[in-house]
C-alpha positions as YAML, in Angstrom:
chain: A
units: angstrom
residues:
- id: 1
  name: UNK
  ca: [75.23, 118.75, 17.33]
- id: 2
  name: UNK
  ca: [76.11, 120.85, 20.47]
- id: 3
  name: UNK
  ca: [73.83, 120.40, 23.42]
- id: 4
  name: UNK
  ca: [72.37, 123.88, 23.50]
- id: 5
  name: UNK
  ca: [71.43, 123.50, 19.57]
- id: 6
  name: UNK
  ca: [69.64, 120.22, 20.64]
- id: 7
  name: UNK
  ca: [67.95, 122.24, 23.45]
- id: 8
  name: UNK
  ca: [66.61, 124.87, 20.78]
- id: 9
  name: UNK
  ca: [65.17, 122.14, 18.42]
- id: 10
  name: UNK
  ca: [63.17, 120.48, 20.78]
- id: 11
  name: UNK
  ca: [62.11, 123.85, 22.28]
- id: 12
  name: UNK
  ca: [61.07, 124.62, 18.70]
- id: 13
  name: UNK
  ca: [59.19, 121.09, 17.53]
- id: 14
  name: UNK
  ca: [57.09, 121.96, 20.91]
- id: 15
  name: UNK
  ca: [56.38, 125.48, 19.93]
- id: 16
  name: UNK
  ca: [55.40, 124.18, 16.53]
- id: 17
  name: UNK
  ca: [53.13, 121.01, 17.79]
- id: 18
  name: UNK
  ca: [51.32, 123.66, 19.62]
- id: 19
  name: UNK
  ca: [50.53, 126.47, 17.46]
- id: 20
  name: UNK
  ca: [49.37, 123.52, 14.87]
- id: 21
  name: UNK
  ca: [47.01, 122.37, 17.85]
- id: 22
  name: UNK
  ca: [45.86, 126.24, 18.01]
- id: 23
  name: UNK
  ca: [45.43, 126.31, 14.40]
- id: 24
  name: UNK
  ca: [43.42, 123.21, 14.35]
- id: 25
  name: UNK
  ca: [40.56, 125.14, 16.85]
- id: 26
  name: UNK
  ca: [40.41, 128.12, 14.88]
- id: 27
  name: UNK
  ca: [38.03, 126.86, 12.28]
- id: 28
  name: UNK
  ca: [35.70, 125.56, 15.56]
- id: 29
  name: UNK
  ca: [36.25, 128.84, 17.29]
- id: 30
  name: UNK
  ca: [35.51, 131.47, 14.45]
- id: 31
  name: UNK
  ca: [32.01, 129.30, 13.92]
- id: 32
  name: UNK
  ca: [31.47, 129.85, 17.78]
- id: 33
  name: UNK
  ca: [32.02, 133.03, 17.73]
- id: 34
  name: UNK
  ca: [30.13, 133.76, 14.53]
- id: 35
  name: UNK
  ca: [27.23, 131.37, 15.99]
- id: 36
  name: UNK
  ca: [27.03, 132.51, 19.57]
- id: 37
  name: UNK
  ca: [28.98, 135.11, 20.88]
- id: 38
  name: UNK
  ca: [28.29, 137.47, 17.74]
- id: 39
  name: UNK
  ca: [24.42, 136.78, 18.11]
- id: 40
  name: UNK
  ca: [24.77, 137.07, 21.56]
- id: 41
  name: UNK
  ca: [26.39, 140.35, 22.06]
- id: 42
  name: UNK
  ca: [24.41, 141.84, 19.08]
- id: 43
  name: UNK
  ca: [21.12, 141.24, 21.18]
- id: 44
  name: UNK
  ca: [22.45, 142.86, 24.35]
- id: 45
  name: UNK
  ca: [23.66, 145.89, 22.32]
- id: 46
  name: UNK
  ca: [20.04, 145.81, 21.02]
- id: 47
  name: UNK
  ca: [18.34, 145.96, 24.08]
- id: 48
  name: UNK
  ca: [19.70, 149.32, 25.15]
- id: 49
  name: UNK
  ca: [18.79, 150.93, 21.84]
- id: 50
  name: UNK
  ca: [15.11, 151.89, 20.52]
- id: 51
  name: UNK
  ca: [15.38, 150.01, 17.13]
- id: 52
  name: UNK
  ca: [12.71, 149.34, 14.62]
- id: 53
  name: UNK
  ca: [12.52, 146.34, 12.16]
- id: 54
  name: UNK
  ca: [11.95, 148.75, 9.50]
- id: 55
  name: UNK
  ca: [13.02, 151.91, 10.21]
- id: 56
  name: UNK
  ca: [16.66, 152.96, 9.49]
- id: 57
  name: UNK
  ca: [18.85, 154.59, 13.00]
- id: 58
  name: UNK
  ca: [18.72, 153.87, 16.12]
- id: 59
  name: UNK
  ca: [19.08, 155.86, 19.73]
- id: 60
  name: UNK
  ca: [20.40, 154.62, 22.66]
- id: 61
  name: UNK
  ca: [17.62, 154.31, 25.34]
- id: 62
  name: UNK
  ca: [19.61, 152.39, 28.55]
- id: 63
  name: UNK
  ca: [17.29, 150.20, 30.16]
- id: 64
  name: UNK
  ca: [14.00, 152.33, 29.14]
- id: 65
  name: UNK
  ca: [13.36, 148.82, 26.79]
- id: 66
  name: UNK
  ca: [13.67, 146.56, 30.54]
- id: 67
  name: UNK
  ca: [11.06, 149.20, 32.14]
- id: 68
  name: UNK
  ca: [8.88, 148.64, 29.60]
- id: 69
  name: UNK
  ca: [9.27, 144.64, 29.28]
- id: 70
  name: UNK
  ca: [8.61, 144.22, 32.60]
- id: 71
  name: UNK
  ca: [5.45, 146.72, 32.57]
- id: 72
  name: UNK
  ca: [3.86, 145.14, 29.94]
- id: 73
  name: UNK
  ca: [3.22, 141.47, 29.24]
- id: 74
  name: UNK
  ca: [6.35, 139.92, 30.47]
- id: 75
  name: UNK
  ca: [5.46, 137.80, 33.81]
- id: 76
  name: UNK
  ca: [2.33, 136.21, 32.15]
- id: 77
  name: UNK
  ca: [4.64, 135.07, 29.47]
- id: 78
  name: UNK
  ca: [7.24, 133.94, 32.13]
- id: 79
  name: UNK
  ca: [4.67, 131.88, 34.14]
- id: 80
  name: UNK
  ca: [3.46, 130.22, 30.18]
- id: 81
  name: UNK
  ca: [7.22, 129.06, 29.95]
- id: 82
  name: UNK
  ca: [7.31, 127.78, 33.29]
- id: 83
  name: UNK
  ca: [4.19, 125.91, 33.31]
- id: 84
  name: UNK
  ca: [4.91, 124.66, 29.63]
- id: 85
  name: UNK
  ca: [8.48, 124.13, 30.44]
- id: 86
  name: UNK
  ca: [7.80, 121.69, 33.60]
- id: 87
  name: UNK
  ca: [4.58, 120.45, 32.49]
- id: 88
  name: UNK
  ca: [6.60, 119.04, 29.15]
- id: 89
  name: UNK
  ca: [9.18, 117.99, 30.85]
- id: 90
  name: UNK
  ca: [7.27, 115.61, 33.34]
- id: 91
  name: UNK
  ca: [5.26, 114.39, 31.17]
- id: 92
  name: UNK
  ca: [7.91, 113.16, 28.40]
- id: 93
  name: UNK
  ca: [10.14, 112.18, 31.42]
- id: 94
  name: UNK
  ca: [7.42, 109.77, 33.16]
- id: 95
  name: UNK
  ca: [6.58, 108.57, 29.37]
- id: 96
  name: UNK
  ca: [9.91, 108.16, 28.05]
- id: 97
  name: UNK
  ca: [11.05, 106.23, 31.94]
- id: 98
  name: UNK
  ca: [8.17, 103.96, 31.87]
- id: 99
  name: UNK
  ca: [8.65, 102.65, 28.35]
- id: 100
  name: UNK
  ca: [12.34, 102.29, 28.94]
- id: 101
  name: UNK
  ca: [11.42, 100.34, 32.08]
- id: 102
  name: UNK
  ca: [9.06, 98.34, 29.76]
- id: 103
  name: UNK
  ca: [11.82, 97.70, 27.19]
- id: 104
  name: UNK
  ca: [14.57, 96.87, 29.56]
- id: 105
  name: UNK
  ca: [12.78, 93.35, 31.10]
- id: 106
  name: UNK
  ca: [13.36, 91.37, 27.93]
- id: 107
  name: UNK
  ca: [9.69, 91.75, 25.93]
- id: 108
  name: UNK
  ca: [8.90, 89.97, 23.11]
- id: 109
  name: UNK
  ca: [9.69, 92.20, 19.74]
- id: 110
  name: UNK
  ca: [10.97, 94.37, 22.02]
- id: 111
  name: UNK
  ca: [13.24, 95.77, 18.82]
- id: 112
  name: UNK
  ca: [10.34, 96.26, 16.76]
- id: 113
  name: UNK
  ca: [8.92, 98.34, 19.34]
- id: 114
  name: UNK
  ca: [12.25, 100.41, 20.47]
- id: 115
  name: UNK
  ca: [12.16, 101.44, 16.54]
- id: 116
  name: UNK
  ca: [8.12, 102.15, 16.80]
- id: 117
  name: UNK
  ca: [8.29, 104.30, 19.62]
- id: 118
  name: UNK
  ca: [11.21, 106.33, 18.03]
- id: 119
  name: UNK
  ca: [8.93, 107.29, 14.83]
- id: 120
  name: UNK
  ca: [8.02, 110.74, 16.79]
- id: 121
  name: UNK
  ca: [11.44, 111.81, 17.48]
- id: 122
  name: UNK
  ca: [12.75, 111.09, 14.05]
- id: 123
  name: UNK
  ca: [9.90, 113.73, 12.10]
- id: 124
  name: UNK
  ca: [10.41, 117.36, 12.01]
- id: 125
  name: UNK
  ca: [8.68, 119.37, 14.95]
- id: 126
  name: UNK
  ca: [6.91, 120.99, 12.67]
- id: 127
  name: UNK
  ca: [5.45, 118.23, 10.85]
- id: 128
  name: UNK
  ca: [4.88, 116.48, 14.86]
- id: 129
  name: UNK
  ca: [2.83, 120.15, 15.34]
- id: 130
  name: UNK
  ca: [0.57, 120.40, 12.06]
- id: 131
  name: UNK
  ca: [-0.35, 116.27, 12.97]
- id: 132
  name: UNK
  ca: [-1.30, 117.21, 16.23]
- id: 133
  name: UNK
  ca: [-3.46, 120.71, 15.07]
- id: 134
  name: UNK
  ca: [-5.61, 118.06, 13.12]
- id: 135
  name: UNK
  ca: [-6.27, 115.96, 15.48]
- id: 136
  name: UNK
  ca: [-6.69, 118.36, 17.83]
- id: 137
  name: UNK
  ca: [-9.32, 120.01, 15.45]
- id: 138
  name: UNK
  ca: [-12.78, 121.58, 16.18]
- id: 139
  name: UNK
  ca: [-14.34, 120.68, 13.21]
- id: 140
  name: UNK
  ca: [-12.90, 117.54, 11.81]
- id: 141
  name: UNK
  ca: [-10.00, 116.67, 14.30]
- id: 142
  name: UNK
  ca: [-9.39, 112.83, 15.23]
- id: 143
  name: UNK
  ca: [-10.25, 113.17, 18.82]
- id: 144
  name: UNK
  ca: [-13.27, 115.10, 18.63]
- id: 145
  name: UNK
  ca: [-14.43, 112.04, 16.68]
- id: 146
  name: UNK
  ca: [-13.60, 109.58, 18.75]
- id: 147
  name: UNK
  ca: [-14.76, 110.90, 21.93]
- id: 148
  name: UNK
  ca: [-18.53, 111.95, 20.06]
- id: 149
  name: UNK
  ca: [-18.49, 107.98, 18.74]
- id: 150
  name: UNK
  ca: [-17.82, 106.82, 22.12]
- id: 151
  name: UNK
  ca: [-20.23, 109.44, 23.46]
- id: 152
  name: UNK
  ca: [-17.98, 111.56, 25.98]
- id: 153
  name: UNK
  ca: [-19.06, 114.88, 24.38]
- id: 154
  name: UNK
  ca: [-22.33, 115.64, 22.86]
- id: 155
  name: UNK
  ca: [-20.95, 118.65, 20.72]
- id: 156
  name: UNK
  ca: [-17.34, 119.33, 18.92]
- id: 157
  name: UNK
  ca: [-14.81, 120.90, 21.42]
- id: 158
  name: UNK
  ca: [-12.08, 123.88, 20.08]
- id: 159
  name: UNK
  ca: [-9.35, 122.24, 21.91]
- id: 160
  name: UNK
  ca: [-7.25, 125.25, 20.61]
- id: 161
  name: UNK
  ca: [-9.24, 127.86, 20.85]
- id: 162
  name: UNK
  ca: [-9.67, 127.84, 24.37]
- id: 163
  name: UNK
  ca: [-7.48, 129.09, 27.15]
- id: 164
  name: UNK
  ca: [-8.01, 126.28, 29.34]
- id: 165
  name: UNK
  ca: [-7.28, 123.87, 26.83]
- id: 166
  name: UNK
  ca: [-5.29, 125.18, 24.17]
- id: 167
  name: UNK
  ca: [-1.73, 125.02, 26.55]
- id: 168
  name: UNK
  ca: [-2.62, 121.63, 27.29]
- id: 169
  name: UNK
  ca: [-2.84, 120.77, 23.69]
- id: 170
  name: UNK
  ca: [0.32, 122.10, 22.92]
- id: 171
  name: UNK
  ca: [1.78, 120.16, 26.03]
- id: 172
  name: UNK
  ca: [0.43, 117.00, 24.47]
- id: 173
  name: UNK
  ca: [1.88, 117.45, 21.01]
- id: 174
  name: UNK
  ca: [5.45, 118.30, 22.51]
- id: 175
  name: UNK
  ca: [5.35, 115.54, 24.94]
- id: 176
  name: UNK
  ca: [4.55, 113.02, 22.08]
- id: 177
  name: UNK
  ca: [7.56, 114.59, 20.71]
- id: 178
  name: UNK
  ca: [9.97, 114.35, 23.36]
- id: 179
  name: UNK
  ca: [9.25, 111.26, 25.05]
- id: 180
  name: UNK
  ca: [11.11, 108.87, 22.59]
- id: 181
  name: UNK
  ca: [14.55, 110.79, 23.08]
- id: 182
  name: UNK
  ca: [14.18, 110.28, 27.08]
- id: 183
  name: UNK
  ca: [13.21, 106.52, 26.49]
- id: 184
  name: UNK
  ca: [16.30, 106.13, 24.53]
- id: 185
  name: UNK
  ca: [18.64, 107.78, 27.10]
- id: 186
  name: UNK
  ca: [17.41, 106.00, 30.18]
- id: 187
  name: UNK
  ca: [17.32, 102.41, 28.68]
- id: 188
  name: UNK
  ca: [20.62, 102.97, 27.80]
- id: 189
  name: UNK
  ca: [21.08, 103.82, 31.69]
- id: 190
  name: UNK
  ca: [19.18, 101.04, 32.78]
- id: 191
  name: UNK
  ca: [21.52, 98.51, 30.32]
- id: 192
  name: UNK
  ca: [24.40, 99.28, 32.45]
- id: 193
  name: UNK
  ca: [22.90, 98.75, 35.80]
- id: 194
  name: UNK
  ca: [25.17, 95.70, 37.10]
- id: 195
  name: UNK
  ca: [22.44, 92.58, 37.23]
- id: 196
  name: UNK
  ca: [24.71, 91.29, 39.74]
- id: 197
  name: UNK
  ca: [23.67, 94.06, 42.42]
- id: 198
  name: UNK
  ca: [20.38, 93.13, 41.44]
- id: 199
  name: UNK
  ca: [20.51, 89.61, 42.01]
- id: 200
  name: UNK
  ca: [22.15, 90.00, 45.96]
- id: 201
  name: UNK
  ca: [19.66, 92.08, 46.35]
- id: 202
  name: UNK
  ca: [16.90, 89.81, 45.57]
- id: 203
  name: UNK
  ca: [18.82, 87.03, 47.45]
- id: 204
  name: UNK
  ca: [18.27, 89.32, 50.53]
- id: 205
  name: UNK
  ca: [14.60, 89.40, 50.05]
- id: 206
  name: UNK
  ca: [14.47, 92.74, 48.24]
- id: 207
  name: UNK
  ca: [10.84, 93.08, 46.49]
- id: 208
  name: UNK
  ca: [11.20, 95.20, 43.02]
- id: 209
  name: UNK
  ca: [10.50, 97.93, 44.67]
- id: 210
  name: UNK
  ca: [13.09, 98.14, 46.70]
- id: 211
  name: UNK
  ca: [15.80, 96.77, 44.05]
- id: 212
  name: UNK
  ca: [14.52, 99.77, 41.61]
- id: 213
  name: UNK
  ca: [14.75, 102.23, 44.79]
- id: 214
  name: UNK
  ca: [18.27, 100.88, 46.26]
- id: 215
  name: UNK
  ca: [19.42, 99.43, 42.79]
- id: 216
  name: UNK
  ca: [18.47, 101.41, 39.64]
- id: 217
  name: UNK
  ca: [17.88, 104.57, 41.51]
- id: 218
  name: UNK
  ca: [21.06, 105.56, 41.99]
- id: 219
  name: UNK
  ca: [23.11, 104.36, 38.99]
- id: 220
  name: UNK
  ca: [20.35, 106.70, 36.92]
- id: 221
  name: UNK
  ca: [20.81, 109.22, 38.93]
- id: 222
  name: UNK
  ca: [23.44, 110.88, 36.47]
- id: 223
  name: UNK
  ca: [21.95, 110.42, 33.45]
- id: 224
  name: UNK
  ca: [18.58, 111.19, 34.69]
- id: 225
  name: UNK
  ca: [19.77, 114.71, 36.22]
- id: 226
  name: UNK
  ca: [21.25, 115.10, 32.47]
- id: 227
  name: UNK
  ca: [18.40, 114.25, 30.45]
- id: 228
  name: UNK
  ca: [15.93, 116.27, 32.93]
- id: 229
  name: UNK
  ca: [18.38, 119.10, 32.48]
- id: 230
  name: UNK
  ca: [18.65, 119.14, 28.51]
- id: 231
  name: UNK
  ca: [14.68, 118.55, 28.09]
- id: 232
  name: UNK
  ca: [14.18, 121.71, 30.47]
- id: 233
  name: UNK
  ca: [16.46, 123.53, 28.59]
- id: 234
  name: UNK
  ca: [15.18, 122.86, 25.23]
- id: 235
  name: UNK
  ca: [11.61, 123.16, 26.05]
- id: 236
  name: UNK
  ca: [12.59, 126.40, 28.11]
- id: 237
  name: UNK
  ca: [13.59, 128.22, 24.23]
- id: 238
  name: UNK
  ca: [10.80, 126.18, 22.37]
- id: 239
  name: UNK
  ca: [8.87, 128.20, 19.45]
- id: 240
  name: UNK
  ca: [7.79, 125.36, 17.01]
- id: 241
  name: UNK
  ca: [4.78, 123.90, 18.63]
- id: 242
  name: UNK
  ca: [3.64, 126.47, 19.99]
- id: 243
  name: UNK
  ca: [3.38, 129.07, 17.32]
- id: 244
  name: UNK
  ca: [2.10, 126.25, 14.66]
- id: 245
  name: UNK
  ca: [-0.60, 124.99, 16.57]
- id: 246
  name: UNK
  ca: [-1.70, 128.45, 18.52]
- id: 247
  name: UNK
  ca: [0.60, 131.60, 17.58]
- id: 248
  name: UNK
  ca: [0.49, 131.93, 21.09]
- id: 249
  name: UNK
  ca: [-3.61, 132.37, 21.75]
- id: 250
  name: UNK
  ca: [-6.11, 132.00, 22.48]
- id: 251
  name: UNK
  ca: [-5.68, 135.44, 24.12]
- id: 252
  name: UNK
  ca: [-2.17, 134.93, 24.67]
- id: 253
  name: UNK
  ca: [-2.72, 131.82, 27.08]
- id: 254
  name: UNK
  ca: [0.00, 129.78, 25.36]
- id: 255
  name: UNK
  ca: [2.48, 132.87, 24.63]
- id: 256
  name: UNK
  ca: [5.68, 131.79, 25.83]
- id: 257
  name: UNK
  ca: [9.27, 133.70, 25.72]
- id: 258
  name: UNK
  ca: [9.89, 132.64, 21.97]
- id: 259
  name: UNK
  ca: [6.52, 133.27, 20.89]
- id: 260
  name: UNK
  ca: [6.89, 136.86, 22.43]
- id: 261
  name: UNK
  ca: [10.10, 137.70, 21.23]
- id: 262
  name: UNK
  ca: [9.19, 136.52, 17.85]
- id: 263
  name: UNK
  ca: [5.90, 139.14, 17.28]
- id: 264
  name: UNK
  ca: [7.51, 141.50, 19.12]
- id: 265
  name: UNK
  ca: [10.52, 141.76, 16.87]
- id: 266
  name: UNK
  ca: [8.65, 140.69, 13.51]
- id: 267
  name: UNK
  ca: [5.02, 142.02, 13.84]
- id: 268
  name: UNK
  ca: [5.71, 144.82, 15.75]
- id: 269
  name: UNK
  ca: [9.14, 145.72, 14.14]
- id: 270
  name: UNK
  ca: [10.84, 146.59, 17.37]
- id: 271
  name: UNK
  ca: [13.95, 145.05, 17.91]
- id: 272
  name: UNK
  ca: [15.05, 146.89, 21.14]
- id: 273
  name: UNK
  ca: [12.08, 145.57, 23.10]
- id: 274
  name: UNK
  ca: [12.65, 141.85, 21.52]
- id: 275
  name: UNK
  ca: [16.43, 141.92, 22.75]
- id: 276
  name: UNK
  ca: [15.33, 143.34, 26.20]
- id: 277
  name: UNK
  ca: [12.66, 140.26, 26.49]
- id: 278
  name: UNK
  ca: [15.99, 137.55, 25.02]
- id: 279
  name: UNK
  ca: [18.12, 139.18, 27.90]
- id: 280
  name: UNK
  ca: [15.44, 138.69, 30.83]
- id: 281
  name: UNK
  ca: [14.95, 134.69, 28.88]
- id: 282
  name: UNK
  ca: [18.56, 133.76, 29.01]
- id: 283
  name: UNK
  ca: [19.04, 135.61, 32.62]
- id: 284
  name: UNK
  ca: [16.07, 133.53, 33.98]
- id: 285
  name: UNK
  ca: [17.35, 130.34, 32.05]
- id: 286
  name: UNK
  ca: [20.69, 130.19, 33.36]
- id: 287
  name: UNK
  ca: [19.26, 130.90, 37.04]
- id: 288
  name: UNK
  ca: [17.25, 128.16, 36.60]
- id: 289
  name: UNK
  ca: [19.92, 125.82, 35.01]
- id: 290
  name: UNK
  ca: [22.44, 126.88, 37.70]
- id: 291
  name: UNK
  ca: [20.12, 126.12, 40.48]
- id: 292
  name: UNK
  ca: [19.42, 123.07, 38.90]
- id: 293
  name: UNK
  ca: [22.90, 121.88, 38.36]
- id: 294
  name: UNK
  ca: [23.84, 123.48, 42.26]
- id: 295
  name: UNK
  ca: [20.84, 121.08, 43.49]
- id: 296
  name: UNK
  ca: [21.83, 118.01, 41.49]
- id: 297
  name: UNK
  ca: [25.87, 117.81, 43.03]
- id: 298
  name: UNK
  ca: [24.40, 118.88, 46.76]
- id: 299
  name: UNK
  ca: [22.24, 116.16, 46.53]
- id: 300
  name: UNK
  ca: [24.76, 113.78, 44.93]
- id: 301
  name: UNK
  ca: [27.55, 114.66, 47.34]
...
């Protein structure tokens, strides 16, 4: 075989090698795009048109659907999803580092209790939210019980029908949640940590204090950022809890983003104000998980 006839063979097993690797992402890309990017684009499109649920038609509005958005109930819902989002994901962050702390200096049945403290993460959110609304209830909840037995109370509290009380429920029930997926994450982190570094350390008359501070610290610093990251995220775009245990009351005091998007496209049928309200949610999300991100490699580097 001539040397230009060898050229074209191997010029054409490449060609083929790749368009079999292209046709071997197609299958992963059409579900993308059918998963995200069609959903995605659909609800911008949305937002510029005044669309009911039930109504057939639509007219195209521009940004009439913002205007309105941000006129009506849109910043207390913002500063529900903030206070939610950070509240949840401190709480199930200190929980979740603690145990995994805990776990990682050799206790006793320390397997039985890694598989224990997993039982939360493993049931259904909704399942995790209708356990919680009976405990948390005013007539014949669990803790009402328990803190008239031990005498705390005199008479039954509506932890959920209360503004001042109702988001903290709700931050209780997702924290119990959450916590055992952190505690996984950062005991894995903390198995890798080099017990060598910890040992010179100690040899130099480092306290634990200081070895966790100059030791642990840093070598969780990635996974930590990542886990912190993730848990804002999903608690950011979080609807289960919430709308099982409150619907987003008492008065609208735990009415977060989802909650709001959800009665505004479903119980009041209008689709171009729910798309406006997703558009402002993922704009303010991916400021906040930008800044985040921006934050995390300044203060790595």
């Amino acid at each position: 075989m001539s040397t230009v006839g060898r050229f074209r063979r191997e010029r054409g097993d490449r060609l083929s090698n790749g368009m079999v690797g292209f046709l071997l992402t197609v299958p992963a890309l059409l579900l993308l795009a059918g998963v995200v990017c069609y959903p995605l684009v659909s609800g911008l499109v949305t937002s510029l048109f005044k669309q009911s649920l039930v109504l057939p038609g639509r007219s195209f509005v521009g940004l009439a659907n913002f205007r309105s958005v941000l006129a009506g109930d849109f910043w207390p819902a913002l500063g529900h999803t903030l206070v939610f989002t950070v509240c949840t994901t401190a709480a199930s962050f200190a929980l979740g580092f603690g145990l995994a702390l805990a776990l990682n200096v050799g206790l006793r049945g320390r397997s039985v209790l890694r598989g224990l403290f997993l039982f939360p993460w493993v049931l259904p959110s909704v399942v995790v939210s209708f356990l919680w609304l009976w405990i948390f209830n005013a007539n014949y909840g669990v803790l009402n019980g328990l803190l008239m037995k031990l005498h705390l109370i005199g008479d039954p509290v509506a932890w959920l029908g209360q503004p001042g009380t109702a988001m903290l429920a709700v931050i209780v029930a997702k924290t119990w949640n959450s916590f055992p997926w952190m505690m996984v994450m950062l005991l894995a982190g903390l198995q890798t940590v080099p017990r060598d570094l910890h040992e010179v350390a100690a040899l130099d008359g480092a306290g634990a204090v200081r070895r966790f501070r100059a030791v642990t610290l840093p070598h969780l610093r990635p996974m930590i950022g990542m886990v912190l990251l993730l848990e804002m995220i999903w608690n950011f775009q979080h609807f289960d809890t919430i709308y099982v245990m409150t619907g987003g009351g008492p008065a609208g005091a735990t009415t977060t983003f989802a909650v709001s998007v959800y009665d505004t496209a479903f119980k009041g049928f209008d689709l171009g104000s729910a798309g406006a309200i997703g558009a402002l949610w993922m704009l303010i999300l991916s400021i906040l998980v930008v800044g985040y991100v921006w934050l995390s490699e300044r203060r790595s580097a």
